[in-house]
N, C-alpha and C positions, 0 to 999 in steps of 0.2 A: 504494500500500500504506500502511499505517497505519503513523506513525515507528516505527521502530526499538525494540525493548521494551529498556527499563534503559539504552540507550545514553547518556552524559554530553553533557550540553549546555552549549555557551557560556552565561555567564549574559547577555549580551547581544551584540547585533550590531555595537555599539562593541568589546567585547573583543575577539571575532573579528577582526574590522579590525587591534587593533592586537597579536594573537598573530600576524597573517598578517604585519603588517610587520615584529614583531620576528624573526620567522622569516627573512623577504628580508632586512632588514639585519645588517650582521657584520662579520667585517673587514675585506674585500674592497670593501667601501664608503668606508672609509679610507685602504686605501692602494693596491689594486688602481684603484680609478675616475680618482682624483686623478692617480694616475701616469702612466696610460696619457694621460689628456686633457694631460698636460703632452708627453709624447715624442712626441704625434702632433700637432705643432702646437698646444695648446692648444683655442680656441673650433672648430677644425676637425673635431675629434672629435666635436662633438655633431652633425655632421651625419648620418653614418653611424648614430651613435648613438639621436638621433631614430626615423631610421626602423628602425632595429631594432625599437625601443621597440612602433612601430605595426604592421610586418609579425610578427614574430615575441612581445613580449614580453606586451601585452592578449589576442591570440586564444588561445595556451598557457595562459593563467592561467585563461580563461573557460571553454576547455576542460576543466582539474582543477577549477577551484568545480563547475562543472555535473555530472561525473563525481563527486565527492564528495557531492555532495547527491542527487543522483538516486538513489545506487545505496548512501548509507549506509553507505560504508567507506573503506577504504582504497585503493589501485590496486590489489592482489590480486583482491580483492573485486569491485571496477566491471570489470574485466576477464575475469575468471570469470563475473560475470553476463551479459556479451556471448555467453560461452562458454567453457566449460570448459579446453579447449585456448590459449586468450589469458593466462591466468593469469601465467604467465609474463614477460612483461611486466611487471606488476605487481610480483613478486619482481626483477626486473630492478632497479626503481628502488629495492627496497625494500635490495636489496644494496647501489647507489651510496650510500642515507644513512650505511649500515654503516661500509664505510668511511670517506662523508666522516667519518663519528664520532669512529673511532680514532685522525683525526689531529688536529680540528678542536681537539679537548677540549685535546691537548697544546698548541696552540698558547696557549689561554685558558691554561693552565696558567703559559706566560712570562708574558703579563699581570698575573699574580697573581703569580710573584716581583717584578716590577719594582714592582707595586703597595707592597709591604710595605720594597721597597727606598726608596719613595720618603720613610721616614720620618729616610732617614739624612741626617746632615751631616760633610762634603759629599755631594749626590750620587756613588754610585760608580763613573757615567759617566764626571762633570765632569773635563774639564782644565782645567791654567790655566790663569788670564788671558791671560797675554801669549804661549798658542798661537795664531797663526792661520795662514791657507789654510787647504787641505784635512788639513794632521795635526790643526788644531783638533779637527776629527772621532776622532783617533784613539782618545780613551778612551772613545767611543760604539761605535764598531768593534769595540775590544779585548775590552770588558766583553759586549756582544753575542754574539760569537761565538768566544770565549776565553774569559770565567768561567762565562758561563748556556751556550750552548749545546755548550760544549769543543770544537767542532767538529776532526772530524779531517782528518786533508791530501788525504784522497779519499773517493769513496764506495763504496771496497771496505774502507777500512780500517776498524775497530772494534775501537778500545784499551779507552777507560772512557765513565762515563757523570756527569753530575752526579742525586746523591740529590734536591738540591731542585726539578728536573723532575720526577720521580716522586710525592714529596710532594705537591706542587703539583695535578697533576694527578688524583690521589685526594681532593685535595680538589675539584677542580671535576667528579670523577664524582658525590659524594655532593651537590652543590649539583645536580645536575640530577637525581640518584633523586629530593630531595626536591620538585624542583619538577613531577613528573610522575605520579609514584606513585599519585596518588588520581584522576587524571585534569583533564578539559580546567577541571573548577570551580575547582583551587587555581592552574593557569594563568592563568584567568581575572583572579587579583586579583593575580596575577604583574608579569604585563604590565601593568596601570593603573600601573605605578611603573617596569619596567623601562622601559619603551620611552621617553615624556613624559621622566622626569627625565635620561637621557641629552642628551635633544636641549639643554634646558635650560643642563648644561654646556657642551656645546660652543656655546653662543652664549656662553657666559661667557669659556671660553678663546678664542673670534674675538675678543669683545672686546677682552681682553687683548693680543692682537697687532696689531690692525688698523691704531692709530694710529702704531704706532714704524718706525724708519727701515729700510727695505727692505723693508717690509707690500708696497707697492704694485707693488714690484719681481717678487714671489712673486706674486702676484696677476695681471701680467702675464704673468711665466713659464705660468703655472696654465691661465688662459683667456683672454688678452688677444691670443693670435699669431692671427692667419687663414689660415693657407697652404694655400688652396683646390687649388693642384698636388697634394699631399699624397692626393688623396680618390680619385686615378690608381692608386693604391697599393691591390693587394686585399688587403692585411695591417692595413689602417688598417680595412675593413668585416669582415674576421677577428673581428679585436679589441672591433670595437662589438657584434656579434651573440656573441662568445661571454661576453660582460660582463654584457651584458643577460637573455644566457640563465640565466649560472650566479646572477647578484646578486639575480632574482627569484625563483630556487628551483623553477623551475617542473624536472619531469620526475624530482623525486626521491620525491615520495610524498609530501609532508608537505604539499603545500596539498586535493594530495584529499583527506588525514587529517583536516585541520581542516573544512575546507565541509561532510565526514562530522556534524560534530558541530552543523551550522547546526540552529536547528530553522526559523527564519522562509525562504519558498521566493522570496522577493521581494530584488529589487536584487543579483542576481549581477552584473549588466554593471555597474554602478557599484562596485560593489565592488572588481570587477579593475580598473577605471580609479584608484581612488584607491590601493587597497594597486598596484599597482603605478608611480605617479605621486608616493606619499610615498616609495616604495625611489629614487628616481631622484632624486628633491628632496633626499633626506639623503647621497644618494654626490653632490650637486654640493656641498654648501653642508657636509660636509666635506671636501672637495678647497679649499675658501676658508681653514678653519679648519686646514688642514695647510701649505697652502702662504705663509699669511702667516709663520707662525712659521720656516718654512723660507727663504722670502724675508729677516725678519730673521737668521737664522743667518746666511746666506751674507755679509749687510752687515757683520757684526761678525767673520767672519771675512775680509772684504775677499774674496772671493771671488764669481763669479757660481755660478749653479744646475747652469749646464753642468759646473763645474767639481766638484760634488761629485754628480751624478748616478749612478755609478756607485755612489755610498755609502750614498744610500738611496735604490734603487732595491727594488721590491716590499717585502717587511716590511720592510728599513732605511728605510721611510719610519716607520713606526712605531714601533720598537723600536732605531732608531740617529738618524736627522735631527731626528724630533721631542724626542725627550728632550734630543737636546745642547742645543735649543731651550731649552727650558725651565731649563736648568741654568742657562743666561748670563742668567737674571731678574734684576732689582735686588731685586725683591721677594716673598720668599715662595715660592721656586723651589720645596723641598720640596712645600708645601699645592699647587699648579698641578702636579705632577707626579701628587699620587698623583689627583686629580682627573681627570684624562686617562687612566689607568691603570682608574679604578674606571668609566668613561665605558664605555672599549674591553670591560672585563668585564660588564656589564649586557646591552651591544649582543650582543654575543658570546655570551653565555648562553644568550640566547634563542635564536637559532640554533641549540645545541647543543643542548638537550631538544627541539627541535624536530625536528631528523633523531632523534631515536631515539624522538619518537612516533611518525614513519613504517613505524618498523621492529614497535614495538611493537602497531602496530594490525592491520598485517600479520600480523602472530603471532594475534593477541587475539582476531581475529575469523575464526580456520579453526575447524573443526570442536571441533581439540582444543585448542586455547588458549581456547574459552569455558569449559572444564572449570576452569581454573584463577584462581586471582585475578589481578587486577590488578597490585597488588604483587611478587607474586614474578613473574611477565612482566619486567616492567621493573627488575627487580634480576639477570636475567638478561640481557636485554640489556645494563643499562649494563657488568656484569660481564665478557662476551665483549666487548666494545669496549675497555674497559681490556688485558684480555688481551693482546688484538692491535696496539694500541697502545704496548705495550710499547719495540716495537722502534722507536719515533718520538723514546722520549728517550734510546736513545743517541748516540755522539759524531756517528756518520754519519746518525741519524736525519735530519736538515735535505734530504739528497741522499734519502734514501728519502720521504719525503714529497714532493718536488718529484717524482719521478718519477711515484708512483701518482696524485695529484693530475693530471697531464697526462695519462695514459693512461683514468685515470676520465672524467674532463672530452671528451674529444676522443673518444673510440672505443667508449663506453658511455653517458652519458647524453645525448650527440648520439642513438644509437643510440634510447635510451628512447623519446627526443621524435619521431623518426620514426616507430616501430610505433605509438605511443599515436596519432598521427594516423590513421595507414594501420586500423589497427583498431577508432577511431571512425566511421569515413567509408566504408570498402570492407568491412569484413567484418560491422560491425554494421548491420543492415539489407538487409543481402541478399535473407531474402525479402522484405520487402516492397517492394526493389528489383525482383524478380522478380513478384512478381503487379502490378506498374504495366505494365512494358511486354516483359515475358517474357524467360525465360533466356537466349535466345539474344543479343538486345540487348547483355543484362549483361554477358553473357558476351565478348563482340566489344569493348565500354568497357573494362571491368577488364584484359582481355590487352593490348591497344595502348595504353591507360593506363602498365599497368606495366611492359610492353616500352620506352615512350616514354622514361619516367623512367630505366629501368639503363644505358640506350643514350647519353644524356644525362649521367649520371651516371662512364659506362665511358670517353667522347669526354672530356669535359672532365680525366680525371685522364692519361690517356693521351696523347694528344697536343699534339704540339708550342704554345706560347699562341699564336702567329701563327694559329692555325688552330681555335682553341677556338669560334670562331661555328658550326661544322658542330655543335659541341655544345649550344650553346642553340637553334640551329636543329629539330636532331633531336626536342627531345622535344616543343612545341607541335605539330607535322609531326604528329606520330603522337596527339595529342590531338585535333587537325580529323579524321583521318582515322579513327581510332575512334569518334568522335561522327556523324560523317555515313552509316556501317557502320550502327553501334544506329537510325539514324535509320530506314533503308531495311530493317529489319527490326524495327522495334520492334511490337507487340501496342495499345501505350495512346496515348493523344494527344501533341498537342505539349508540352500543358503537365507531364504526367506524366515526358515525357521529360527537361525541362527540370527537374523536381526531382531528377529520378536523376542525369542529368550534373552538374549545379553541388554540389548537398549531399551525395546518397546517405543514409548510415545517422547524418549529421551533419545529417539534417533532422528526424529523431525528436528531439533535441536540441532545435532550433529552435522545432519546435512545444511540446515542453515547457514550455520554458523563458519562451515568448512568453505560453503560457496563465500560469502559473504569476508571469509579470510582471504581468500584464494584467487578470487574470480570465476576460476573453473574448476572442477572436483579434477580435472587432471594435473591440476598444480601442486594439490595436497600436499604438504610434505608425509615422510614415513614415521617422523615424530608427532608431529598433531594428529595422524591417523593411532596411532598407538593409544595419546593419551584420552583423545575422547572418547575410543572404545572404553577403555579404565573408568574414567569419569560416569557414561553412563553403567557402567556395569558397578560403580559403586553407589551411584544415588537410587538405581534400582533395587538394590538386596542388600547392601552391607550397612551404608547411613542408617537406613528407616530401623532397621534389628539393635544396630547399638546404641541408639537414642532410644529404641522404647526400651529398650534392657536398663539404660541410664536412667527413665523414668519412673521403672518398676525400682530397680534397685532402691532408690532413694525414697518412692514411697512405703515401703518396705521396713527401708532404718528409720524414716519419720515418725511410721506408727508403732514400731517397738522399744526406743527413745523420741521425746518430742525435741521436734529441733532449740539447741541451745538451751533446754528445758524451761522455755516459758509456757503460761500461764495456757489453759483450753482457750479462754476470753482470745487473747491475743492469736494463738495458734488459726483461729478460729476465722480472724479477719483475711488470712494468706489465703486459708482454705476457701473465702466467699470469690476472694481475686479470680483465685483457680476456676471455681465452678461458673462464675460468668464468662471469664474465656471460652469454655468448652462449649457451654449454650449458645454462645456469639456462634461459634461453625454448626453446631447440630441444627442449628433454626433457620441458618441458609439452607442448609443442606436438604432440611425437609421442606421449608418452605420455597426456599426457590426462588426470593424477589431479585428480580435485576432491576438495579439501581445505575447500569454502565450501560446499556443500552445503545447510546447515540456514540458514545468514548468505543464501543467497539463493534459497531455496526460495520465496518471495514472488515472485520476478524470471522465473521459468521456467516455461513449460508443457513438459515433453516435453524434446524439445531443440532447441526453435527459441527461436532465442537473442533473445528480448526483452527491457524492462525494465521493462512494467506491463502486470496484464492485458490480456485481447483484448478485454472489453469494453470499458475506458477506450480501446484502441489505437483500436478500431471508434468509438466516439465523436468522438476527436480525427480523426479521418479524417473524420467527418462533419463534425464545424466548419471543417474546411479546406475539402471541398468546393465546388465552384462548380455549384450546379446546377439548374436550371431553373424546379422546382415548388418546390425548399426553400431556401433560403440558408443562406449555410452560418453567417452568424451569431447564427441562433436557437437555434443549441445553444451553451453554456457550461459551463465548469468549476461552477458553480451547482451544476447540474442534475446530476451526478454526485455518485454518494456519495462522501462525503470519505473514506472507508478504503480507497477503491480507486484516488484521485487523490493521495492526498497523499504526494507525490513529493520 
């Protein structure tokens, strides 16, 4: 189809790039990566890590650029255009950014008091001089979560609140209306400064620490241990895979929102390799830039790392370790403070108008939200997030944010990342899974397919670990044995069979995306053809199995410890989060409203849920072809009109 009419474009495919990584990176690159790679042995972590990176974190990402670009919207959007009833999904992730939103902002919002704080003398962290051990830390503690966050003695209790959370964070609502409001052009010149100049400081602030006494100690602690035992431990490959998932952003909307905005249809697989290769490069190399300064803390307070870990462990790596860091400067503590402060807000920012263009495009592009301006869209979103937000900066706010944050994370956007598989691969493409080698086939793959995976998924949370191989056993079992079924009943050849088993409706993808790279499937290289067989043949059976394993798992240890051991009251509020997410899909699902309608009226015949004409589908079928009297590579993207290709 012909782009998108009026829709905002990147002004270049470098911006794009670095909107996508200011999006992936945020705080959780500071002080969630650093952390975790120091308590799980250090260099140990990046093994798991790794291969997160390669099974779960490139194919996810390839999947939303490709579903972004192709379908010109949002997840709502690309989901509805598969069909009507998928839409949901789409709202699924578009409610995870929601909330991420409501809390994310408060948290920038501490950043900006400490920011403003940092012009005072003394810092009003600092302790004494002659504090050390672990009370050295105490007026990083105190001020943390005693003046700024008032924290209360539980998280049922709620006494007061401090005003300048509040403040704070109406001002970082009104920095993100303005950074979005006109759309992706004023982003565009956004990020040429957010993203670069941050990274800039934090080599300034490595600088600063690397050379002085217990850098190398921190640096040790950080990445230096190897304890390969460690990797026996399935909390250490927990931990990689849900790092990796949440740090690249992938499943909440906002990278299909942006690839929405590509106009050039070239270098998507590069693209996911570098934005997701620089999110990984700036969560290692600030875990160097945290842990040096932290390595000297502990030296000047005569203390090892072990010893103050429980003090800035997650944010008090940020908001208590590092500042007292900085306090104990000889020189110019203030200037290094608020520079570290103004670093974290930059990185942070962009993350934050980034979930709420997820939401807003979501909105933007139904029926009824093209009626509307731009503007007031997104003055209404950032509005309802504030709203709801509210309750984040009072006293217990810190325990209510820990809570939904773990029930989002683990019981919804694992959720997301499943359907959006299961949805790419098994239900888009159906028919023309069906006219290859007939329903009955399909039909006999898709049941013991999906039999294979709940069975798999049922075994492993249920029984006993001694006995967990019945459950990895289970689901390949019923993979062979559905494959070899569709075999002895299929309609089309081997080779036909062999697209339907490995890709499915993630082979419409494939060929896409291959012309679309290429020009002509006869240009393919031997390495893209490798990897997107991989890619679809992991978003079809291995993604959707180890995220719902990740999802049972965890429900699993939730109900036989409650998480963190709070209160049912409190438990209670994650679990309403959860069960409105799942209603939000089960109520498309059954009911069926199309609200995208007109946004993809281009995408639909009838209601066979395709995503380009039948003439380009009919053409691309011919270039793939292998056939006797024609080859299949004298037909090209060329030879097609461009208003009916340009994907």
């Amino acid at each position: 189809m012909a782009e998108a009419e009026g829709r905002d474009r990147w002004s270049s495919r470098t911006t794009f790039i670095l909107g996508a990584v200011g999006s992936a990176v945020g705080l959780g690159n500071l002080w969630r990566f650093p952390f975790l790679t120091y308590k799980f042995g250090g260099g140990t972590f990046l093994v798991p890590y790794i291969c997160a990176f390669f099974v779960f974190g490139v194919p996810l990402l390839f999947l939303e650029l490709t579903l972004g670009r192709t379908f010109q919207g949002g997840d709502p959007v690309c989901f509805s255009a598969m069909h009507p009833r998928l839409v949901g999904i789409g709202w699924m992730s578009a409610y995870g950014s929601f909330l991420v939103a409501t809390y994310y902002v408060v948290l920038i919002g501490w950043v900006v008091i400490y920011f403003f704080e940092s012009f005072q003398d003394p810092l009003p962290w600092d302790v004494p001089d002659n504090v050390t051990g672990t009370a050295g830390l105490d007026g990083a503690v105190g001020h943390f979560f005693g003046d700024i966050l008032m924290i209360s003695d539980g998280a049922e209790i709620q006494e007061q609140t401090n005003p300048l959370i509040v403040v704070a964070t109406i001002f970082v609502w009104i920095c993100t209306f303005l950074s979005i409001f006109k759309g992706v052009g004023v982003v565009s010149q956004i990020v040429k400064v957010s993203v670069p100049v941050p990274l800039i400081t934090l080599a300034v602030l490595l600088f600063n620490s690397v050379g002085k006494d217990g850098a190398s100690d921190g640096i040790e602690a950080y990445i230096g241990n190897w304890d390969f035992a460690a990797l026996q431990e399935p909390i250490i490959w927990q931990s990689a895979v849900g790092q990796i998932f949440f740090s690249i952003g992938v499943c909440f909307g906002v990278m299909t929102a942006y690839s929405s905005y590509m106009e050039s249809k070239k270098g998507l697989l590069l693209d996911s390799v570098l934005i997701a290769s620089i999110n990984s490069g700036i969560s290692l190399f600030a875990g160097f830039v945290v842990f040096t300064a932290i390595g000297v803390l502990a030296n000047d307070l005569g203390v090892t790392l072990a010893d103050i870990e429980n003090r800035i462990a997650g944010p008090g790596l940020v908001f208590v370790g590092y500042p007292a860091a900085l306090a104990k400067l000889d020189t110019a503590p203030q200037a290094f403070s608020a520079l570290f402060f103004v670093t974290i807000f930059f990185l942070a920012l962009d993350s934050a108008f980034s979930l709420v263009e997820s939401v807003v495009a979501a909105i933007y592009d139904t029926d009824f939200g093209r009626k509307a301006s731009r503007p007031k869209v997104v003055f209404g979103v950032c509005l309802m997030c504030f709203i709801f937000g509210i309750w984040y900066c009072l006293d217990n706010g810190l325990y209510m944010l820990d809570v939904v944050d773990y029930y989002l994370n683990n019981f919804i956007m694992l959720g997301v990342g499943a359907l959006e598989c299961i949805a790419a691969t098994w239900v888009y493409g159906y028919t023309d899974s069906v006219d290859q080698i007939g329903a009955k086939a399909v039909n006999i793959l898709n049941a013991f397919s999906f039999m294979g995976g709940f069975l798999c998924v049922i075994f492993l949370i249920a029984l006993p670990s001694n006995n967990l191989v019945i459950g990895f056993i289970t689901w390949p079992l019923f993979q062979v044995i559905g494959i070899l079924l569709a075999y002895t009943n299929a309609s089309g050849d081997d080779e036909k069979l062999y697209n339907v088993v490995f890709s499915g409706g993630a082979g419409k993808f494939v060929r896409i995306m291959s012309i679309n790279e290429y020009d002509s499937l006869e240009n393919v290289s031997g390495f893209y053809r490798i990897f997107v067989h991989c890619w679809a043949f992991l978003i079809k059976y291995l993604i959707p199995v180890l995220l719902s394993i990740l999802m049972g798992t965890g429900a699993k240890a939730n109900f036989e410890e409650p998480y963190e051991g709070y209160p049912g009251t409190i438990q209670n509020i994650g679990a309403v989060e959860v069960v409105i997410a799942w209603l939000i899909f089960a109520g498309f699902l059954v009911v069926g409203v199309d609200v995208y309608s007109e946004k993809n009226a281009d995408f639909r015949q009838g209601a066979k849920p395709i995503s380009y004409h039948s003439e380009v589908a009919a053409a691309v079928e011919k270039a793939i072809a292998v056939e006797d009297e024609k080859p299949a590579s004298t037909v090209s993207v060329g030879a097609l009109p461009a208003d009916q290709f340009d994907l």
